[in-house]
Backbone as CSV, one residue per row, in Angstrom:
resi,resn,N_x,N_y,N_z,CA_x,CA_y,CA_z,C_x,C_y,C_z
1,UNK,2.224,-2.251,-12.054,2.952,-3.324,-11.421,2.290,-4.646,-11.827
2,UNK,2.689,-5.582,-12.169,2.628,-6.941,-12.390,1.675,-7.543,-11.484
3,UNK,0.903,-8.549,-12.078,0.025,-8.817,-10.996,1.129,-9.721,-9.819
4,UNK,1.843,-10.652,-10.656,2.806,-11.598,-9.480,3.589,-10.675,-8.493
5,UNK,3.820,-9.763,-8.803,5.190,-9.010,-8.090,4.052,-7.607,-7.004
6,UNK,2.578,-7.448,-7.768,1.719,-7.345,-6.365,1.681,-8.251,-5.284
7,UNK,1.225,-9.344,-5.811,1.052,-11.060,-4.843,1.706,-11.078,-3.824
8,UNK,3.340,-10.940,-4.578,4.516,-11.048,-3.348,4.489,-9.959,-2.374
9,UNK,4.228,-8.691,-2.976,4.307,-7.885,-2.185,3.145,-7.361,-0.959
10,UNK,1.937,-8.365,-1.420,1.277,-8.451,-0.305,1.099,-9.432,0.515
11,UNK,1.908,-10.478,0.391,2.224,-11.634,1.194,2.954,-10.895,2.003
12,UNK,4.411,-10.416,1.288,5.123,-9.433,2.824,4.389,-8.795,3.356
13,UNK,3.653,-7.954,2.771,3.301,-6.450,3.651,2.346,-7.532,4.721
14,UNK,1.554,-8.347,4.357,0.492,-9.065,5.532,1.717,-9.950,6.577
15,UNK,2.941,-10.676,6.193,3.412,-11.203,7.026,4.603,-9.988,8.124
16,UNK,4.814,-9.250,7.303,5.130,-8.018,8.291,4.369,-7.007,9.352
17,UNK,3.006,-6.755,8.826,2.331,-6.549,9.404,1.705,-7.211,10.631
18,UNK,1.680,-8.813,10.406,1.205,-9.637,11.432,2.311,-9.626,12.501
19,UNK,3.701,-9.778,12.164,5.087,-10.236,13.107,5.267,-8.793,13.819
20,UNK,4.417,-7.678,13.667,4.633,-6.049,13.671,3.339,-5.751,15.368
21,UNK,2.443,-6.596,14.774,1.180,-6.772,15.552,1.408,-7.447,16.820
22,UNK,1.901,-8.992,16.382,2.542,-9.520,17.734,3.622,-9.145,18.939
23,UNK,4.807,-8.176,17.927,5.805,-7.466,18.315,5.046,-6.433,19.584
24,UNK,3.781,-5.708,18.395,3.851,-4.788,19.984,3.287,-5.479,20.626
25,UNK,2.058,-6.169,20.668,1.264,-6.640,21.871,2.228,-7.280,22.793
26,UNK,3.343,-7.983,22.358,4.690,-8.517,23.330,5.264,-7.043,24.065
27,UNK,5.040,-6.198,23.798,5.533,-4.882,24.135,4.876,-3.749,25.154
28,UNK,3.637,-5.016,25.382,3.004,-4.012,25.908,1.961,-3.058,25.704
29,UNK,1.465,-2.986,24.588,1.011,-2.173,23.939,0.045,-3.000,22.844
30,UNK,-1.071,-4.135,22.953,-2.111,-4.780,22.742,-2.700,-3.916,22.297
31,UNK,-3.438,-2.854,22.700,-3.954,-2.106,22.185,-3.743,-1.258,20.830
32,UNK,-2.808,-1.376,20.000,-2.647,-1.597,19.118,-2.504,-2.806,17.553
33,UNK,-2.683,-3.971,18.312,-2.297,-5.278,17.724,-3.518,-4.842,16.743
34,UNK,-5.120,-4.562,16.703,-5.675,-4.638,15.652,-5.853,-3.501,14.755
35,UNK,-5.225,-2.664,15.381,-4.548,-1.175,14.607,-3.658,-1.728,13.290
36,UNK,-2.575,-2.407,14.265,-1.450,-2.510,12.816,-1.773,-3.529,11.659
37,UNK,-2.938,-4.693,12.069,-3.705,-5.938,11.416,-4.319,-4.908,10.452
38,UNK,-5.436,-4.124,10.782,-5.797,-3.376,10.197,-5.534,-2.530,9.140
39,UNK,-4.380,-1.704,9.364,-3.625,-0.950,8.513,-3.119,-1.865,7.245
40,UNK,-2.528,-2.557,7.523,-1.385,-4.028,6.513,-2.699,-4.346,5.628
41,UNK,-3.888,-4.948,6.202,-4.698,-4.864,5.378,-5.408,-4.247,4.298
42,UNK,-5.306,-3.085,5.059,-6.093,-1.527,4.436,-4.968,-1.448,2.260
43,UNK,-4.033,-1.608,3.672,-2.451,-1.204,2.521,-2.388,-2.377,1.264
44,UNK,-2.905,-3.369,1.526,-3.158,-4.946,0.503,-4.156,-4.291,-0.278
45,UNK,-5.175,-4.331,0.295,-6.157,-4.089,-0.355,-6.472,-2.437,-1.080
46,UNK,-5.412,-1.680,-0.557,-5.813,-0.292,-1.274,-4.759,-0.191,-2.834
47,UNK,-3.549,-1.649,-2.496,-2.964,-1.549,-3.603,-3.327,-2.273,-4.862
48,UNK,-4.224,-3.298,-4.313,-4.738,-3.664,-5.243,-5.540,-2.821,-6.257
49,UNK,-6.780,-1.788,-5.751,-7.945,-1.185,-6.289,-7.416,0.151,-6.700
50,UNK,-6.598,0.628,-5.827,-6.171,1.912,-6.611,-5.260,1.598,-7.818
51,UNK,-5.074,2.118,-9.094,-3.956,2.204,-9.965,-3.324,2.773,-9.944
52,UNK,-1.767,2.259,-10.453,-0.769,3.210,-10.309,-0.635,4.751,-10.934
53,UNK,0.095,5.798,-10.335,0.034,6.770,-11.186,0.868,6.471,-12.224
54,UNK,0.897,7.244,-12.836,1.385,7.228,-14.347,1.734,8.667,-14.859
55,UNK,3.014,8.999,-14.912,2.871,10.399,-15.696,3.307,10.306,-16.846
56,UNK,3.413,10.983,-17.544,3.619,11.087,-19.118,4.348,12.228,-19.254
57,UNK,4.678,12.840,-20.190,5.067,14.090,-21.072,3.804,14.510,-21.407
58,UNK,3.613,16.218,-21.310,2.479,16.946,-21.809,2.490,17.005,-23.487
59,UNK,1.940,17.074,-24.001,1.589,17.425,-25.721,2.741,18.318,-26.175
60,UNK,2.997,19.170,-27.136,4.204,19.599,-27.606,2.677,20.524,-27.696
61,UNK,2.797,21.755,-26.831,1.841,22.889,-27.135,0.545,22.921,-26.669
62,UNK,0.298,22.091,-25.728,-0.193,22.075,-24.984,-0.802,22.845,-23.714
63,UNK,0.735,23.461,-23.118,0.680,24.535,-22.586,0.009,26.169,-23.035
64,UNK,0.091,26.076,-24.195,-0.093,27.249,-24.770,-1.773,27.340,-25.005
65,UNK,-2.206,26.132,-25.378,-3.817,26.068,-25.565,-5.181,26.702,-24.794
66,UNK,-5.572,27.444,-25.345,-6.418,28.526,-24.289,-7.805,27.049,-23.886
67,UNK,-7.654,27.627,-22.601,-9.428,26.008,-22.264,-10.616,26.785,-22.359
């Protein structure tokens, strides 16, 4: 993924996450507000460092190759 089209997508995920946080604590349920802060974060930052998978096509015979 593109670094810009990460950017955006962790501007949402943090401004959803925050409007998600306030939502419940309005709900009653505070005790979660640094649960969901938390998570949104976790999720920014785990997309950054992890790389995407990637699959490919196996070798033409590949399968057959004793290891």
């Amino acid at each position: 993924m593109p670094n810009d089209v990460k950017a955006i997508v962790s501007v949402v995920t943090l401004l959803v996450g925050i409007a998600f946080a306030y939502w419940e604590s309005a709900s009653g349920n505070g005790h979660l507000f640094w649960f969901v802060i938390g998570f949104a974060v976790f999720a920014v930052i785990a997309m950054w460092v992890f790389p995407e998978a990637q699959g490919g096509k196996p070798e033409r015979g590949s399968a057959n190759k004793p290891q």
